[in-house]
C-alpha positions in Angstrom: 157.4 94.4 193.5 153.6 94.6 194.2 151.3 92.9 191.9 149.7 96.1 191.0 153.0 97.5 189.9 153.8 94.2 187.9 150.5 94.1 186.5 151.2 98.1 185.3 154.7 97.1 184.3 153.6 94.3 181.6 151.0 96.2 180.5 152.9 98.9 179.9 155.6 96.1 178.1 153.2 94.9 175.9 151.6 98.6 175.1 154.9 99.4 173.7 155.6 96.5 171.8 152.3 97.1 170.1 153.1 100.8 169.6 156.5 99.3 167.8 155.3 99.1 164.1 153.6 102.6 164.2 156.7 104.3 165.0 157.4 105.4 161.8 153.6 106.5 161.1 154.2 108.6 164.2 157.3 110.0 163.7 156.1 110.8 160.1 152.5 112.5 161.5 154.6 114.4 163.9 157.5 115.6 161.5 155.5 115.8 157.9 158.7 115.3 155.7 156.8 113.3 153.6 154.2 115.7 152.1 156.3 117.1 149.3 155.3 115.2 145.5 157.1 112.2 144.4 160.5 113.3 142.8 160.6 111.7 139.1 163.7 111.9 137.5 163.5 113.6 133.9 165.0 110.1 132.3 162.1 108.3 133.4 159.2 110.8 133.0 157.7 108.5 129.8 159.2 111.4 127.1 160.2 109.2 123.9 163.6 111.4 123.4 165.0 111.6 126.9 167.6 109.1 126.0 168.7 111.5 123.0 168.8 114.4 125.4 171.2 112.8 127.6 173.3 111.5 124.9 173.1 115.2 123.6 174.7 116.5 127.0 176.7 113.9 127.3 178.4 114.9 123.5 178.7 118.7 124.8 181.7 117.3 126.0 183.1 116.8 122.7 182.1 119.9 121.2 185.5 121.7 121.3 187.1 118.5 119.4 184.5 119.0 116.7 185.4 122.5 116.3 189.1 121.8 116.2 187.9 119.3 113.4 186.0 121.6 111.8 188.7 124.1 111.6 192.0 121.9 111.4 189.9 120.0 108.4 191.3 116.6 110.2 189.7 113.7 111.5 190.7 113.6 115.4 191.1 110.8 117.9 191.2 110.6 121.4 190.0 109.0 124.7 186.6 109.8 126.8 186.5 110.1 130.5 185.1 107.0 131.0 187.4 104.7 128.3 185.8 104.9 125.4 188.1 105.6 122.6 186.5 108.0 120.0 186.6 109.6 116.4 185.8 112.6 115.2 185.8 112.8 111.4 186.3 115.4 109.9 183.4 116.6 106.7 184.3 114.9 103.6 186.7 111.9 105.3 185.8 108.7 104.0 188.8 106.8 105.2 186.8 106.4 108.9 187.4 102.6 109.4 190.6 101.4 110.6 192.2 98.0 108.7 191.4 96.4 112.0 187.6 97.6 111.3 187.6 97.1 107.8 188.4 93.7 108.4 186.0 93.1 111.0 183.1 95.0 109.7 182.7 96.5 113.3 183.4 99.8 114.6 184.2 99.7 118.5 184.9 103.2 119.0 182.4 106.4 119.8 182.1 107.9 116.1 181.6 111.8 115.9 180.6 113.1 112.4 181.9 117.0 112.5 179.7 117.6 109.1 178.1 116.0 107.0 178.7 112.1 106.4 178.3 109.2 104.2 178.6 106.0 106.3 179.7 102.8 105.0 177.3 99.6 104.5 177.5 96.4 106.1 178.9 97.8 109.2 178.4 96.9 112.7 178.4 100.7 115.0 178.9 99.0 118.6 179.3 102.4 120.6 177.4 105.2 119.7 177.0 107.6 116.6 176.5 111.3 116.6 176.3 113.6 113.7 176.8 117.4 113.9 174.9 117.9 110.5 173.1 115.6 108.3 174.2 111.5 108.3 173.4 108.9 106.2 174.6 105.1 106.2 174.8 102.3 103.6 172.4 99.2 103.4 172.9 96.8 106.0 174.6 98.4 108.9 174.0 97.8 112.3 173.7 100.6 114.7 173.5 100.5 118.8 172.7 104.2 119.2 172.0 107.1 116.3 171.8 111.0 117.2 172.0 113.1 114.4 171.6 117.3 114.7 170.4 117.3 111.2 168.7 114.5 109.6 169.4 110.8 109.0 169.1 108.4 105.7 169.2 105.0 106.6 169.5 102.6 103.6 167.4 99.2 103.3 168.2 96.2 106.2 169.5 98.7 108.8 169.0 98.1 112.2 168.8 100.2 115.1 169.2 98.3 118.3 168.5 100.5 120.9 167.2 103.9 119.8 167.6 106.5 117.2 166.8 110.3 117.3 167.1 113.1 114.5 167.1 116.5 115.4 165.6 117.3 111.1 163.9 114.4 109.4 164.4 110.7 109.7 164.6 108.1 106.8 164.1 104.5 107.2 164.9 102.1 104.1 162.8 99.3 103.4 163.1 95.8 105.3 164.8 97.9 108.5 164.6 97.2 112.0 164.2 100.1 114.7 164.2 99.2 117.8 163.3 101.2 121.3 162.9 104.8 121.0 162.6 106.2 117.7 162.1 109.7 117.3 162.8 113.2 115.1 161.6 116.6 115.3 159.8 116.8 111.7 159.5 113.7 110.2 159.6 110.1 110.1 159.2 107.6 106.9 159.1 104.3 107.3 159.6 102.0 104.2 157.8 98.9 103.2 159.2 95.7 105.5 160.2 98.2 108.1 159.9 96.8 112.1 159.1 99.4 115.0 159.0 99.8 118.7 157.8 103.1 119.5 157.9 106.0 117.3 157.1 109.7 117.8 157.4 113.0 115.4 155.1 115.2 114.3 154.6 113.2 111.4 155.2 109.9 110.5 154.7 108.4 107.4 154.9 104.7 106.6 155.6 103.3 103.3 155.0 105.0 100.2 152.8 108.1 100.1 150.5 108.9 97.2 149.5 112.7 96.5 146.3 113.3 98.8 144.0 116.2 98.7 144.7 118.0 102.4 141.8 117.2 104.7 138.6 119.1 104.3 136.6 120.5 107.6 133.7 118.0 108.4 131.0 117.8 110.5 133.4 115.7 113.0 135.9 118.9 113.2 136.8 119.1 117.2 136.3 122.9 116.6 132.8 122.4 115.5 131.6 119.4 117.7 132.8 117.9 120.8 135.1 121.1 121.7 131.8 123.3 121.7 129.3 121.1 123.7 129.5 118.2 126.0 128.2 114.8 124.2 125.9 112.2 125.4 127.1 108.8 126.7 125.6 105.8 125.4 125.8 102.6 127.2 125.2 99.6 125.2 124.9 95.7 126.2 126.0 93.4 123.5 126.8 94.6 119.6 126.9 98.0 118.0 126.6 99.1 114.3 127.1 102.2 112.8 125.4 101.1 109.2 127.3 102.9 106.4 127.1 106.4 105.8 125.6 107.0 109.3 125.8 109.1 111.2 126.3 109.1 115.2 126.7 111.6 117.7 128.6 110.7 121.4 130.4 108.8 123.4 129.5 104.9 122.7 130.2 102.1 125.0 129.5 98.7 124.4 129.9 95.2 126.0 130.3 93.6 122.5 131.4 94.0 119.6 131.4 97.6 117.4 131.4 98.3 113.4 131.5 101.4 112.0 130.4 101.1 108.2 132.0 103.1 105.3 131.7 106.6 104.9 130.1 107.2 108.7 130.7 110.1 110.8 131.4 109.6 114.1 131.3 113.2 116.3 132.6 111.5 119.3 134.6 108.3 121.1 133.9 104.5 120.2 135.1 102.1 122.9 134.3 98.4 123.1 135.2 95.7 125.4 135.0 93.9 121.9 136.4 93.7 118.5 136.0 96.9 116.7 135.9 97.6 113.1 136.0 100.7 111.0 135.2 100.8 107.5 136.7 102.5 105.0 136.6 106.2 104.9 135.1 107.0 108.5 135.4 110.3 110.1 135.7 110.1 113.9 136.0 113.0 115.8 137.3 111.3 119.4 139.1 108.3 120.4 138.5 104.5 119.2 139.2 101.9 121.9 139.4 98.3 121.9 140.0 95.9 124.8 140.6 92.7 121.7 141.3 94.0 118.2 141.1 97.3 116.5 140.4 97.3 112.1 140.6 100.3 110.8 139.5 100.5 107.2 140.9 102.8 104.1 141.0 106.4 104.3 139.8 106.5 107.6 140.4 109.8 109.5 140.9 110.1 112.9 141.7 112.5 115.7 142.0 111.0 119.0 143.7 108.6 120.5 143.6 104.7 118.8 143.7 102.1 121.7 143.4 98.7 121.8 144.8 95.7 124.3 146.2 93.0 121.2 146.3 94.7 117.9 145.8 97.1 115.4 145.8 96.8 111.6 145.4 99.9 109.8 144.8 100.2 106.4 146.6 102.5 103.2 145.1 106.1 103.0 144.5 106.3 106.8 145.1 109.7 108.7 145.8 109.5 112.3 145.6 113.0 114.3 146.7 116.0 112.7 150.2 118.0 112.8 148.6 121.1 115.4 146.5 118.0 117.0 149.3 115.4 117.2 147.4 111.7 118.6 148.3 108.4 120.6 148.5 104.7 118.8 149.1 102.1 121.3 148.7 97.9 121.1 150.7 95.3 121.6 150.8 94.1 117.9 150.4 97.3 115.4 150.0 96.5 111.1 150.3 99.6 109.4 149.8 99.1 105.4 151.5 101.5 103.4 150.3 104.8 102.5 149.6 105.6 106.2 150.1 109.1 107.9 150.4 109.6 111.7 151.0 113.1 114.3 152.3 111.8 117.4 153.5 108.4 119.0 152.8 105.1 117.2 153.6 102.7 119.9 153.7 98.6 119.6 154.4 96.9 122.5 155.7 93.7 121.5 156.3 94.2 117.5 155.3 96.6 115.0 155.5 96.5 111.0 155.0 98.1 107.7 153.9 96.1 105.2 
């Protein structure tokens, strides 16, 4: 071989080896397969109730044992495709543990309600639980899953380990544990001593309740304020105050910390990279974020989102969002007193509580 055609023949070597790792960019820029969106599967698309919708499917398969229930009036039993033995009680049954469970305090078996039932207490419920109409359960049971069509009472000291969902209204006793996903079309109430993950209905309700006057329109109504006409943006380096009965117009951010006396009006977003405190009774049209810790006050009605990166305490008498205008809470610590109303998702990270 020549020492032209050698030269040619190592360059042409080492041309090749360098085109090596572009192949695939090649092949792709040639082909295009890759231009289509990312496919995200519907279980992982972030919707709080996507693990009661595939239970729900998943329980379609029972739905002709339930109406042999129904009709026989017997509690049936049976095997599922993948093992799992199963009941099916039948409305009004409240012979549902075997003496093998009864002794044990633990039900291993799927348990189908075909009506209305009455749970025991004290029980452990290590596969999971689906009612057909309205459940309820005595103090102190233990639940892995809970899926109810109608709505669900669950006494004092219950725990939920990994997520609960009622198709009505959901009840929480006092000094329970919820854990994971919990979530109900209408309504959630949490009692006093209750422990959260993430919770989401159109309203949630934590502790007790007094009678309140429904909200009045303000000068911070969304249809009146930041809906109608774009707000200014205020930049601020260092502190912030709001003094009390203020009122401030925009979208605030500051470096430092940022107060909000009682009674102000906010017709806009607070955000600092701060502590942030709201008084009592502050109207505030936007979002409230906080990159440390987030106080808000009594009384305090908000509409947008409530942010913050460690936690937020929120005092009795707060409104958060509104039923047509449902909101996001989100920290990694959240202290809800009682007497606290929220529309939408109430989401601690690592722990939330009722007290």
């Amino acid at each position: 071989m020549s020492p032209l055609l050698h030269q040619l023949a190592w360059f042409a070597l080492t041309f090749s080896w360098m085109l090596l790792p572009l192949l695939p960019s090649i092949v792709e820029l040639a082909k295009k397969r890759d231009v289509e969106p990312l496919f995200v599967a519907n279980d992982h698309d972030g919707n709080i109730r996507n693990f009661a919708f595939g239970c729900k499917q998943f329980m379609q398969k029972l739905q002709h044992v339930v109406r042999e229930s129904l009709e026989k009036g017997q509690t049936l039993t049976g095997v599922l495709p993948n093992g799992d033995e199963y009941v099916v009680l039948a409305p009004g049954d409240r012979n549902m543990l075997t003496e093998e469970e009864a002794a044990s305090s633990a039900v291993q078996r799927v348990l189908v309600s075909a009506g209305p039932a009455d749970l025991p207490a004290g029980i452990l419920f290590a596969k999971e639980v689906y009612g057909n109409a309205a459940l309820r359960s005595g103090a102190g049971s233990i639940f892995r899953t809970l899926l109810c069509e109608g709505d669900i009472e669950l006494e004092s000291d219950t725990v939920v380990l990994r997520w609960v969902h009622a198709e009505g209204k959901l009840v929480v006793g006092p000094n329970s544990t919820v854990h994971g996903r919990t979530s109900a079309e209408h309504l959630i109430e949490l009692g006093i001593g209750c422990r959260f993950d993430r919770v989401h209905a159109p309203t949630i309700r934590f502790g007790v309740i007094p009678p309140t006057v429904p909200d009045a329109p303000s000068p911070a109504d969304p249809a009146q304020s930041s809906v109608d006409r774009p707000l200014r943006r205020t930049l601020v380096q260092g502190d912030f105050d709001i003094p009390a009965g203020g009122h401030f117009e925009g979208n605030l951010v500051a470096t430092g910390m940022v107060r909000v006396g009682r009674g102000a009006t906010v017709v806009g977003s607070l955000k600092s990279n701060n502590n942030l405190y709201l008084e009592g009774s502050v109207d505030l049209d936007g979002a409230v974020v906080s990159s440390e810790n987030l106080n808000i006050g009594d009384h305090c009605r908000i509409r947008g989102p409530v942010l913050a990166e460690r936690e937020i305490t929120i005092s009795s008498g707060t409104r958060l969002g509104r039923p047509a205008q449902p909101t996001t809470v989100s920290a990694t610590r959240i202290h809800v007193f009682s007497g606290v109303v929220a529309h939408g998702t109430v989401w601690a990270k690592e722990e939330g509580w009722v007290g």
